[in-house]
N, C-alpha and C positions, 0 to 999 in steps of 0.2 A: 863775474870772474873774468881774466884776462889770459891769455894765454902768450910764450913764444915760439916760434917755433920758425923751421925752416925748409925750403924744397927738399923731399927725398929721390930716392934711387929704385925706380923696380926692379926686384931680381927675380926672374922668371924660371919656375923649375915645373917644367909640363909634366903631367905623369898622364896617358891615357889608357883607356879601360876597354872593355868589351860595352854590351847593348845589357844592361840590366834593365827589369821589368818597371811600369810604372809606378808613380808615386802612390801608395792606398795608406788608409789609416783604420782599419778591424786591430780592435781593441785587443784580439787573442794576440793576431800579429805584433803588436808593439810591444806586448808585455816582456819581451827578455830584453827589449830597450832598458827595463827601468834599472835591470843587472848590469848593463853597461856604462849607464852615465852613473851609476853608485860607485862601479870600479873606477871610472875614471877619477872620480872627488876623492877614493882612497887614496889614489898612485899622487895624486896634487897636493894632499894634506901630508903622505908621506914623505913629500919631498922638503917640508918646513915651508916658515914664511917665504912668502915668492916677491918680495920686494923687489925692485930695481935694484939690477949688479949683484944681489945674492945668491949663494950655489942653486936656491932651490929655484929662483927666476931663470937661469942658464939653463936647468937641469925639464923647464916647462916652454922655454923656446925650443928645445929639441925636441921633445914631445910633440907639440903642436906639429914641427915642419915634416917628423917621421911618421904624423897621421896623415896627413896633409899626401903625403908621399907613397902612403899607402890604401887612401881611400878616393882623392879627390881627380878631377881631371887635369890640376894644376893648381898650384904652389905660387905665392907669391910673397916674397919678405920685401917687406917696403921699409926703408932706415930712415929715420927722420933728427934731427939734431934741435935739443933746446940750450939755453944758455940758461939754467936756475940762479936763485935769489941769488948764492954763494960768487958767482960768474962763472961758474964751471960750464963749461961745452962737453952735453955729454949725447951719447946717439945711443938712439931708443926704435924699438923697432915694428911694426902691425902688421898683422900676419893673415894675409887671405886664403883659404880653400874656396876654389872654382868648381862649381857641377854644372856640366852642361844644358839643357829644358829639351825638350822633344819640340818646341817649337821655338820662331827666334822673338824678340822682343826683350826689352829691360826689365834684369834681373830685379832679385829678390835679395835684400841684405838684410842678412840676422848677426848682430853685434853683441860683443858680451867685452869685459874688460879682463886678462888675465894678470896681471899684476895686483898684489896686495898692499895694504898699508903699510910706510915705512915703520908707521911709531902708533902706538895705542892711544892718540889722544883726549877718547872718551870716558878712560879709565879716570874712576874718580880719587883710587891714590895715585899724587904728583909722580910718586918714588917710579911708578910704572909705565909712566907715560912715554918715555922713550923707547921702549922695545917692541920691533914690529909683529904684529898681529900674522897668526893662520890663515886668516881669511877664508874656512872651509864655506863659507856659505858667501861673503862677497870677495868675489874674484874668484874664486874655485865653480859654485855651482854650476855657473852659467857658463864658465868653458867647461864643464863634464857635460851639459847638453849639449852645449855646439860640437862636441867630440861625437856623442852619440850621434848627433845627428849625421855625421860625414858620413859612420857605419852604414847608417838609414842610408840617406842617400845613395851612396855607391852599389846599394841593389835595388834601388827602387827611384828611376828615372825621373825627377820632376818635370812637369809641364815647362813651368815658367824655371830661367835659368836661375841656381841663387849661391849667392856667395858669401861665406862662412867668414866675419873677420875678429881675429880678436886682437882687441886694442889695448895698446900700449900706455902707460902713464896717465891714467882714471885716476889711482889715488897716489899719485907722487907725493905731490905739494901739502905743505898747512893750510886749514881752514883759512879761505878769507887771503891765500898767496896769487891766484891767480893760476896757480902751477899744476892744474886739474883736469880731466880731458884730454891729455895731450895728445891722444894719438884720433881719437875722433876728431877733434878742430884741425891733426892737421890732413886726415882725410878726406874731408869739408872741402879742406882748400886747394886739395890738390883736384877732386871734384871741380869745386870753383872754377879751372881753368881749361875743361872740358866745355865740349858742344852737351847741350840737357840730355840730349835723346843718348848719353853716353850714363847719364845717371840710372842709381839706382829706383826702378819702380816706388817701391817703399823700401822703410825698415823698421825692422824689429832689432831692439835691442833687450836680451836678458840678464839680469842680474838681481842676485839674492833671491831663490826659488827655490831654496832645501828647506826653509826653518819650517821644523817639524808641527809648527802651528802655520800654517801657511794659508795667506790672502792676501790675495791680488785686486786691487780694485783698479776701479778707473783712472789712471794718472790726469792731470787736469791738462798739461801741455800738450801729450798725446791726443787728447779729446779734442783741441783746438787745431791741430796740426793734422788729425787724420780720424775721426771721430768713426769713419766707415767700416776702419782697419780693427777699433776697439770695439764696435757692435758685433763685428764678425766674429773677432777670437772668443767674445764673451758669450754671443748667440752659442758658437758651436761649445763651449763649458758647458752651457746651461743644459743644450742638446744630450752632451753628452754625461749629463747628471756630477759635473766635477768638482765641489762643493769648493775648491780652493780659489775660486774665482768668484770674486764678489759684484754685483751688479750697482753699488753704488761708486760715486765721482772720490776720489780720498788726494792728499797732496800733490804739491807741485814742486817737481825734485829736476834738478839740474845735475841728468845723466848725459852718458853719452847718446844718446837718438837728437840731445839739443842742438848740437852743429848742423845736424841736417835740416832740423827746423826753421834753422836760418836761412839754409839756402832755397826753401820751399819744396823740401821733398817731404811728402807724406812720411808721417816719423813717431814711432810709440816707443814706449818701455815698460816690459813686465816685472815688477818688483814688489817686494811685501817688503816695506820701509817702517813695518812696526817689527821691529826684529832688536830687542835686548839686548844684546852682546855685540852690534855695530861699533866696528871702530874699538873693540875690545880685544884682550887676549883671550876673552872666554869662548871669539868664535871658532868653535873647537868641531871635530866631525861630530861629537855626540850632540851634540844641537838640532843638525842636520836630520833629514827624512830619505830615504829614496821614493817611498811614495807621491812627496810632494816635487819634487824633480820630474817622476815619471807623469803626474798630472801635465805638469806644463809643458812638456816634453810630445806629449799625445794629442794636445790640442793645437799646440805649434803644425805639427805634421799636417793634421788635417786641413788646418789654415789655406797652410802651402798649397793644396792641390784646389783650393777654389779662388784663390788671389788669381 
């Protein structure tokens, strides 16, 4: 797939905190996590489809920037502009939360997509195909962790510094438009024109992590791109008895961690891509778990503090 896109704008809204404790992951501790990222997927799915330019998309940019504002050390809305098939010039926007690390060195970026499907194009009646999908499990899930996790964060100091992004225009485009990605490729490339030692360490990208049947394998591009990053997350599942994580190699999906792959930054993504209701209107919150959220959720955490 192909992308357009064009230079954006940082807009800088610092928020700063006191000395909260450091990062730890005790399983008692994390447990009113799993209450948090469940409330966040409700306040997302409440807000309807979150497509590009919809009430419920405006109504989860303000969300994100007044978490952002309330938990983070700083805020960053970066506006980026494509020109779609139609020729419309429209401006799209990625949205970072900053936490500072106890020590200095290149951050830690965990990516998730929060926009949802314009149109349900998996639906196998025609008649439906045009009406945008909930997306409580893709595009909801994985910003209700990356929300939790700002919670986490802001009392519990990380080592390494890490930055929260959720990206813009993942699932804009039709299958096969090129119009996919857009806010990770154009983060890539604003990456791109940095010194390296300005890049991110690694990254994690999450998405699709509620379905209540939940399994995560090994993504195959991940494994080629950072294979170190995938033993770890999957060593500490296993560690810690998480059955939602599976030990075998499963497809090769072109998410957002792919940009970064290109420009050779260690780069994964957690996904359970046998999920039914993909690209449907049936992906509804009853689908969803908070169990399997709070799984992924707990082992992310722990991640963080040995990366």
């Amino acid at each position: 797939m192909t992308t357009r896109f064009c230079a954006g704008l940082f807009v800088c809204i610092m928020m700063f905190q006191g000395f909260p404790g450091p990062l730890k992951a005790e399983t008692g501790e994390l447990r009113p996590y799993s209450a948090v990222s469940w409330n966040y997927l409700k306040t997302l799915t409440g807000f309807g489809p979150r497509n590009f330019g919809s009430p419920g998309y405006i109504k989860t940019v303000e969300l994100l920037v007044e978490t952002g504002k309330k938990y983070a050390d700083a805020v960053e809305v970066q506006p980026f502009f494509i020109t779609n098939g139609e020729g419309e010039k429209l401006q799209m926007s990625n949205i970072r939360l900053k936490f500072e690390g106890r020590r200095k060195g290149r951050p830690i970026l965990l990516g998730t997509h929060f926009d949802t499907r314009p149109f349900s194009d998996e639906e196998t009646d025609p008649s439906l195909r045009s009406r945008p999908i909930l997306g409580a499990n893709d595009g909801g899930s994985g910003t209700a962790v990356l929300l939790a996790l700002a919670e986490y964060l802001s009392r519990h100091k990380p080592a390494r510094s890490i930055e929260l992004v959720f990206f813009d225009g993942e699932d804009y485009g039709a299958k096969d438009s090129g119009e996919n990605l857009l806010g990770s490729f154009h983060y890539a490339r604003e990456l791109a024109q940095l010194d390296a030692e300005q890049w991110p360490y690694c990254v994690i990208v999450i998405d699709m992590v509620a379905d209540r049947d939940l399994e995560i394998f090994r993504e195959m591009h991940s494994m080629k791109s950072a294979s170190w990053l995938v033993d770890l997350i999957h060593g500490i599942a296993e560690k810690r008895k998480t059955p939602q994580f599976r030990s075998q190699s499963k497809y090769t999906i072109f998410d957002d961690h792919y940009p970064f792959i290109g420009l050779g930054i260690p780069a994964i993504v957690l996904i359970d891509f046998d999920y039914p209701y993909w690209h449907k209107l049936t992906d509804t919150l009853d689908k969803c778990s908070p169990e399997s959220m709070f799984a992924v959720f707990s082992v992310v955490v722990e991640a963080l503090a040995e990366i």
